[in-house]
The first five atom37 places (N, CA, C, CB, O) and aatype in JSON, in Angstrom:
{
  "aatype": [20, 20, 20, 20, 20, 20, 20, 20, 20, 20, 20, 20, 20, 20, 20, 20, 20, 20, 20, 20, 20, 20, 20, 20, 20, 20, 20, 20, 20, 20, 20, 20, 20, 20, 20, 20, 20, 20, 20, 20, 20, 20, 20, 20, 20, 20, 20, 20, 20, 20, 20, 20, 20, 20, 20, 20, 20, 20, 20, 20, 20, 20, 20, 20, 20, 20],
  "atom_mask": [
    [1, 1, 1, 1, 1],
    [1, 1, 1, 1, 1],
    [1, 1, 1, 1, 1],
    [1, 1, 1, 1, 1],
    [1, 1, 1, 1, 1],
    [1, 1, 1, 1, 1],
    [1, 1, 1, 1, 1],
    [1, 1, 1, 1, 1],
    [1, 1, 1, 1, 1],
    [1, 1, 1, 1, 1],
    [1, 1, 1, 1, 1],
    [1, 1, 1, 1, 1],
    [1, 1, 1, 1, 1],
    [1, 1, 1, 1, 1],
    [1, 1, 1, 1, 1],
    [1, 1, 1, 1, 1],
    [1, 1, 1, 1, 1],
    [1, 1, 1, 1, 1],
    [1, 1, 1, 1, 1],
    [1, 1, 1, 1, 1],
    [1, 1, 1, 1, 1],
    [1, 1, 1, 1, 1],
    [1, 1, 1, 1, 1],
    [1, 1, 1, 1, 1],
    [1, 1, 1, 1, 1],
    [1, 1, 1, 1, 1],
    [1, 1, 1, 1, 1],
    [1, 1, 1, 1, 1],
    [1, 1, 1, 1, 1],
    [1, 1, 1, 1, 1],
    [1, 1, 1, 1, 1],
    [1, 1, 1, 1, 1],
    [1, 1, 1, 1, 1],
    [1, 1, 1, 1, 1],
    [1, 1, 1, 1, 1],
    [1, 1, 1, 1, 1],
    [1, 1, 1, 1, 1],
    [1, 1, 1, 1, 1],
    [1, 1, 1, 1, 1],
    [1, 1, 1, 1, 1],
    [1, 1, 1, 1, 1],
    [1, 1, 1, 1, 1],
    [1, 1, 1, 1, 1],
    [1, 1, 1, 1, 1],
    [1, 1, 1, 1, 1],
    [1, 1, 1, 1, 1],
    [1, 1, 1, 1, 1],
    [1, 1, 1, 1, 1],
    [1, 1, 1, 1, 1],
    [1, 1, 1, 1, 1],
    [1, 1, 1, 1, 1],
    [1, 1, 1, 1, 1],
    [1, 1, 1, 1, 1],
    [1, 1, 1, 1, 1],
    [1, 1, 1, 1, 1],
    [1, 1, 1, 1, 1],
    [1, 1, 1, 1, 1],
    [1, 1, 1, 1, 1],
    [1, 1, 1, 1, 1],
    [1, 1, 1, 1, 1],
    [1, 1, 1, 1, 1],
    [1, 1, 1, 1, 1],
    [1, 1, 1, 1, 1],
    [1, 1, 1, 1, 1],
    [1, 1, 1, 1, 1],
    [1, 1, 1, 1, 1]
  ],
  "atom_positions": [
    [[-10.56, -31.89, -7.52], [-9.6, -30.86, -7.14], [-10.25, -29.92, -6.13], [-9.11, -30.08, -8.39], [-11.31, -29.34, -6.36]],
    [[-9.94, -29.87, -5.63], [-10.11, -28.74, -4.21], [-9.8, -27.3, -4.39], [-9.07, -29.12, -2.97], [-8.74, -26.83, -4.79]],
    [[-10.95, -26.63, -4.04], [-10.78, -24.94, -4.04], [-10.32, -24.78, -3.12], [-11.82, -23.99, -4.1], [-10.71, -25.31, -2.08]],
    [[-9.1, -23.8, -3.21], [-8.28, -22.97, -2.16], [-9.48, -21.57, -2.11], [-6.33, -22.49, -2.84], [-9.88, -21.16, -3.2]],
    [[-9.88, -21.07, -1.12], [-10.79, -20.56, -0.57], [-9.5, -18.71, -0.01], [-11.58, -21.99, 0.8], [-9.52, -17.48, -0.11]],
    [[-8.61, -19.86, 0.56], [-7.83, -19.18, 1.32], [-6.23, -18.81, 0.88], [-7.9, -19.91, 2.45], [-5.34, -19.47, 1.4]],
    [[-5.98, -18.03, 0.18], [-4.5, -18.27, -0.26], [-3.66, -17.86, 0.84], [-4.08, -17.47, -1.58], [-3.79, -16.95, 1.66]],
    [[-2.49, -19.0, 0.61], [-1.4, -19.12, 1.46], [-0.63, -18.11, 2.24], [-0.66, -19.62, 0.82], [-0.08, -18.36, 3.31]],
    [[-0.59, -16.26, 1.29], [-0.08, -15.92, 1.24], [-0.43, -14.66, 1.75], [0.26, -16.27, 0.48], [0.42, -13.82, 2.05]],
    [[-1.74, -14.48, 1.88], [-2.81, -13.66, 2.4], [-2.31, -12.88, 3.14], [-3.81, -14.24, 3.02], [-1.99, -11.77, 2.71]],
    [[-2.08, -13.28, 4.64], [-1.42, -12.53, 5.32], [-0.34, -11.53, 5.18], [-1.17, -13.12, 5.87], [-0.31, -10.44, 5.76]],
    [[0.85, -12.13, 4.07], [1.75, -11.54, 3.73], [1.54, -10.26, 3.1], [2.34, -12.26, 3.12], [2.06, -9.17, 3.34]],
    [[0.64, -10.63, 2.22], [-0.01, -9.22, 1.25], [-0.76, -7.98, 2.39], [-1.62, -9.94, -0.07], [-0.72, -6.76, 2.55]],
    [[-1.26, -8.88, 2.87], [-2.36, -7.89, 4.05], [-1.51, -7.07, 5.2], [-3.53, -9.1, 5.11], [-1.96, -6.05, 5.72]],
    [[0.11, -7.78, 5.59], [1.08, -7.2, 6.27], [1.52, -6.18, 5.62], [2.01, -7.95, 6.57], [1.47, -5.02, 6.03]],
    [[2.24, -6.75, 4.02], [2.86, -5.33, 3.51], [2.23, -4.32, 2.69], [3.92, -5.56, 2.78], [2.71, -3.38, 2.07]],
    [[0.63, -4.88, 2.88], [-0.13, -3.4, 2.57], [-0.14, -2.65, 3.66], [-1.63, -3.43, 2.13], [-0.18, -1.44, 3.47]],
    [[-0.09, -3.21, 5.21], [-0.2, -2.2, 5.99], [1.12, -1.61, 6.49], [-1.01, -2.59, 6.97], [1.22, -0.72, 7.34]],
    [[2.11, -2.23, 5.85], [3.69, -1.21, 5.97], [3.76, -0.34, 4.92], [5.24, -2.08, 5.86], [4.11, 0.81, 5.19]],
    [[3.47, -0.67, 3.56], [2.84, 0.51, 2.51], [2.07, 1.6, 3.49], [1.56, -0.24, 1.25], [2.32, 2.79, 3.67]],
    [[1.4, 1.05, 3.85], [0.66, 2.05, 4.35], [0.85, 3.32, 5.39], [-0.09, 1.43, 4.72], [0.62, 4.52, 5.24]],
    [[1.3, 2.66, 6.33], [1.94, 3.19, 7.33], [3.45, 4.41, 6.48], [2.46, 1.63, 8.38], [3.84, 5.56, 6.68]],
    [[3.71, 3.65, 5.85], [5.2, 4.68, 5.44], [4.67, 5.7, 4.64], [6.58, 3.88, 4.42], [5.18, 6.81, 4.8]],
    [[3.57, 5.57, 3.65], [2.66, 6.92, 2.88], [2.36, 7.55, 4.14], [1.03, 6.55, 1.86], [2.91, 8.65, 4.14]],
    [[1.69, 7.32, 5.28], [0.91, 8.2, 6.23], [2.64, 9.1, 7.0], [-0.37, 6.91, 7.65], [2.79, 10.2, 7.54]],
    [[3.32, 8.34, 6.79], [4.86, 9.05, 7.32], [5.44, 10.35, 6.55], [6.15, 7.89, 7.11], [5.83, 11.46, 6.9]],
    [[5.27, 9.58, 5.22], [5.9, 10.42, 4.29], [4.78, 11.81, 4.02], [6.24, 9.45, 2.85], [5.26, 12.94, 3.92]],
    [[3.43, 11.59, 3.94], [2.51, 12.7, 4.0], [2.99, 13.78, 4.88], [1.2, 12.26, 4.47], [3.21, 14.95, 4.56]],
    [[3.16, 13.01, 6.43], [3.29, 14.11, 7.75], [4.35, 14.46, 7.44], [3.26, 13.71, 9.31], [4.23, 15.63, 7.08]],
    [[5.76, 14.04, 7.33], [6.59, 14.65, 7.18], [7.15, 15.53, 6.57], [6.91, 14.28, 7.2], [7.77, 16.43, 7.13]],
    [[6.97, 15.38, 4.82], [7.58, 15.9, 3.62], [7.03, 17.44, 3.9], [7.06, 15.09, 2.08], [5.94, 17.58, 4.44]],
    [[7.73, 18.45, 3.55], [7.3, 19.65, 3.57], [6.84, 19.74, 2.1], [8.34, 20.66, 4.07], [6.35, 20.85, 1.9]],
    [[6.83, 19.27, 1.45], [5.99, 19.08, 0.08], [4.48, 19.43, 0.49], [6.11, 17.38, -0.56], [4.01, 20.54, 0.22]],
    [[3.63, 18.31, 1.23], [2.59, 18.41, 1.87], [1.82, 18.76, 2.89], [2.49, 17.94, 1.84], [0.71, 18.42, 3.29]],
    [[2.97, 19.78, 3.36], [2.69, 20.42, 4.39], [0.98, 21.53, 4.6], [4.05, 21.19, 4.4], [0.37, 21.72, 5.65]],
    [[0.57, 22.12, 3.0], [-0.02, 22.72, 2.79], [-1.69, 22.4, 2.87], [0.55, 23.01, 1.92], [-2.69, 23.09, 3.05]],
    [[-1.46, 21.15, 2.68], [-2.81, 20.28, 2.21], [-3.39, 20.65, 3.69], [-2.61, 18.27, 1.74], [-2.85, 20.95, 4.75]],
    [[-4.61, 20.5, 3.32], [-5.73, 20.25, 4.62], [-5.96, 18.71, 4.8], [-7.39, 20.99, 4.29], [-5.75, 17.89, 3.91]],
    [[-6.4, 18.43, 6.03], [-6.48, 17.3, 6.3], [-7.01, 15.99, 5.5], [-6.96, 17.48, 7.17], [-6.53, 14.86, 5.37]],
    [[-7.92, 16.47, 5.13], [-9.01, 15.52, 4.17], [-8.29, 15.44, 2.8], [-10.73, 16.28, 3.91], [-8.79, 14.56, 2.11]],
    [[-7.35, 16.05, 2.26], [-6.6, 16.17, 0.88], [-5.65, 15.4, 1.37], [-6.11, 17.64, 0.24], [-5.58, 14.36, 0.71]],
    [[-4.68, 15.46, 2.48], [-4.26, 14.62, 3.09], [-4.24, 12.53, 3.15], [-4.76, 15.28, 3.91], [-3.46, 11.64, 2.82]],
    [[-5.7, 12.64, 3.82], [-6.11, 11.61, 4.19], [-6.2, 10.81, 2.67], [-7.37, 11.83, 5.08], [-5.8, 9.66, 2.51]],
    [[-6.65, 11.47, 1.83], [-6.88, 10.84, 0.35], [-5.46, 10.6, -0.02], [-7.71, 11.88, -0.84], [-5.15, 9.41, -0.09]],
    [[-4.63, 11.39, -0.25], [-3.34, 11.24, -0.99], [-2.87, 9.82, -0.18], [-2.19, 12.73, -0.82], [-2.66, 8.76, -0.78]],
    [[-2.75, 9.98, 1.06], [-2.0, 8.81, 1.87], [-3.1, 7.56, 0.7], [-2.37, 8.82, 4.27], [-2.66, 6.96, -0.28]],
    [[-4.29, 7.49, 1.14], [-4.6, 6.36, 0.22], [-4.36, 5.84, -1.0], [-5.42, 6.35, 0.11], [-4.01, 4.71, -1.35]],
    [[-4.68, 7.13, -1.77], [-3.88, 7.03, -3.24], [-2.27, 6.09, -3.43], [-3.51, 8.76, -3.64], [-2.16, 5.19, -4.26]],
    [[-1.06, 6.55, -2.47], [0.0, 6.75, -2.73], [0.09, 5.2, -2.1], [0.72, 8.09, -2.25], [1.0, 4.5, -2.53]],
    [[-0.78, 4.67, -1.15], [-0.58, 3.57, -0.22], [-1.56, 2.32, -1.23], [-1.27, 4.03, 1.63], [-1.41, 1.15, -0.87]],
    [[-2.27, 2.51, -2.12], [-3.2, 1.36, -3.25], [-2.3, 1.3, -4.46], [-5.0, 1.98, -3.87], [-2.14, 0.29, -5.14]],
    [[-1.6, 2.73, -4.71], [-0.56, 2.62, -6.29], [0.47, 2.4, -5.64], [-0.28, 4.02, -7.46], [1.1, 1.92, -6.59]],
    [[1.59, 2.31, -4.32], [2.58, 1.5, -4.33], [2.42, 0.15, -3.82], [3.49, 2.06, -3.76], [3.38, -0.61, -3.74]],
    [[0.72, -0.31, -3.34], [0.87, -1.69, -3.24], [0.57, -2.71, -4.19], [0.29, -1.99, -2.34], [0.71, -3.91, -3.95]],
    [[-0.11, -1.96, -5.94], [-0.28, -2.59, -7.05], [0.82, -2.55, -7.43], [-1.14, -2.22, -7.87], [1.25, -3.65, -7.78]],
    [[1.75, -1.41, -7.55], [3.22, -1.86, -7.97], [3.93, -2.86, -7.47], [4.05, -0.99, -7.81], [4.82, -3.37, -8.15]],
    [[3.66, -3.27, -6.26], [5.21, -3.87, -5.57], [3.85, -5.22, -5.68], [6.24, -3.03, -3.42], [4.4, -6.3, -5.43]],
    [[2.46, -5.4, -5.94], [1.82, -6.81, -6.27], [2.55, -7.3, -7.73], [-0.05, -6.65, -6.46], [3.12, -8.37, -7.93]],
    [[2.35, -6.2, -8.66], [2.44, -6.36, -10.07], [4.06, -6.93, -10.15], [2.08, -4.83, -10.94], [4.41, -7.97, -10.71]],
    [[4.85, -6.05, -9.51], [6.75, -6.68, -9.07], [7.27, -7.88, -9.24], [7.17, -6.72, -7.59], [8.16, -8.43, -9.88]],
    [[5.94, -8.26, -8.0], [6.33, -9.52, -6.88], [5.91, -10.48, -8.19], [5.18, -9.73, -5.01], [6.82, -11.09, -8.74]],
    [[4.53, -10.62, -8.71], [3.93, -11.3, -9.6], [4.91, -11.8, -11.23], [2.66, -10.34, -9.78], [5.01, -12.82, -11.92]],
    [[5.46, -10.42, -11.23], [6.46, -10.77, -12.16], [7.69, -11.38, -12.14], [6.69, -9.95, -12.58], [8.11, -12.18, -12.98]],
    [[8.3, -10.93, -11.1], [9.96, -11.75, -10.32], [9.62, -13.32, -10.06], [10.48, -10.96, -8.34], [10.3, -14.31, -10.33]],
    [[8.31, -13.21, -9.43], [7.92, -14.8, -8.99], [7.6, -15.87, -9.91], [6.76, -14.82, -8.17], [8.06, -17.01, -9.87]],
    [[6.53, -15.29, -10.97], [6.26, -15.74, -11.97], [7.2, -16.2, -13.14], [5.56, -15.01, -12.22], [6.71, -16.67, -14.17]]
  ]
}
């Protein structure tokens, strides 16, 4: 049997982490919620908000598919 090294799907995940991503760094700048933060409180939250909605929508996908 042959090791897959490379999953199929890779890309896909690696795309819509970086549209996760991109839409936290939107929603940061925009929301007057976060208007207050300094930059570096900032920069963290976008990460935070952009790793916990891309384990959710992994954990989702994993379940709908599965």
């Amino acid at each position: 049997m042959k090791a897959e090294l490379f999953n199929q799907y890779a890309l896909h995940w690696a795309g819509g982490f970086l549209l996760i991503y991109v839409l936290a760094q939107l929603l940061v700048a925009k929301h007057p919620r976060f208007q207050f933060l300094s930059p570096i409180q900032k920069s963290v939250l976008v990460k935070l908000i952009a790793i916990g909605g891309f384990g959710l929508a992994y954990v989702l996908v994993q379940f709908v598919i599965a």
